[in-house]
Steps between C-alpha positions, in 0.01 A plus 500: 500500500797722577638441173176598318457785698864609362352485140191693589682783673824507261301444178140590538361391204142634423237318307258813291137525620373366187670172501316455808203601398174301554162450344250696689295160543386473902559103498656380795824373321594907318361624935744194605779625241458874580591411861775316429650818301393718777738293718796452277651842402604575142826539560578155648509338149862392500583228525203315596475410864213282392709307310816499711292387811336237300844393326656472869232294643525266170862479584473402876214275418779320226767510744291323776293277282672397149266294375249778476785696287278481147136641666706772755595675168120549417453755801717732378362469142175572596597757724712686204140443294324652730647816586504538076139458486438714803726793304717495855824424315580542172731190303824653553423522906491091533801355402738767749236390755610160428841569563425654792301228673755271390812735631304511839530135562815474386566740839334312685665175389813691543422601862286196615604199349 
């Protein structure tokens, strides 16, 4: 978290108001999604927490259970989708995200194991 919170500060990187622009529908999923980017500032769009937090879990989930190595890579994936679909990242926010995630563990390897 301290890591991304370095990007955010050092690199703020803002997405424009009409990328995240939604239909003016009242369903509950656009009421659900306008919350969501109510929470999640604009300028906390690189790299993707979502994806490094989801990338890390797949990782400790591989390193304590191997044989689940082929579905833990799904999370991630679908996490990545996701925050496409819900215009909270765009494509070039994911893979640094990645990277992240993975560095993360690799600390914590480094310092725990």
């Amino acid at each position: 978290m301290l890591m991304q919170m370095a990007f955010f500060i050092l690199v703020p990187v803002v997405t424009p108001h009409h990328w995240r622009e939604l239909p003016k529908s009242k369903s509950v999923s656009v009421r659900f999604l306008k919350l969501v980017q109510s929470i999640d500032a604009r300028s906390n769009c690189f790299p993707s927490m979502h994806v490094s937090v989801a990338t890390l879990t797949s990782l400790h989930l591989i390193y304590n259970a191997p044989f689940l190595a082929p579905w833990a890579w799904i999370f991630p994936l679908l996490i990545a989708l996701s925050a496409l679909y819900t215009k909270q990242h765009y494509f070039y926010d994911l893979a640094p995200g990645a990277v992240l995630g993975w560095v993360a563990f690799k600390g914590f390897q480094w310092m725990w194991v």
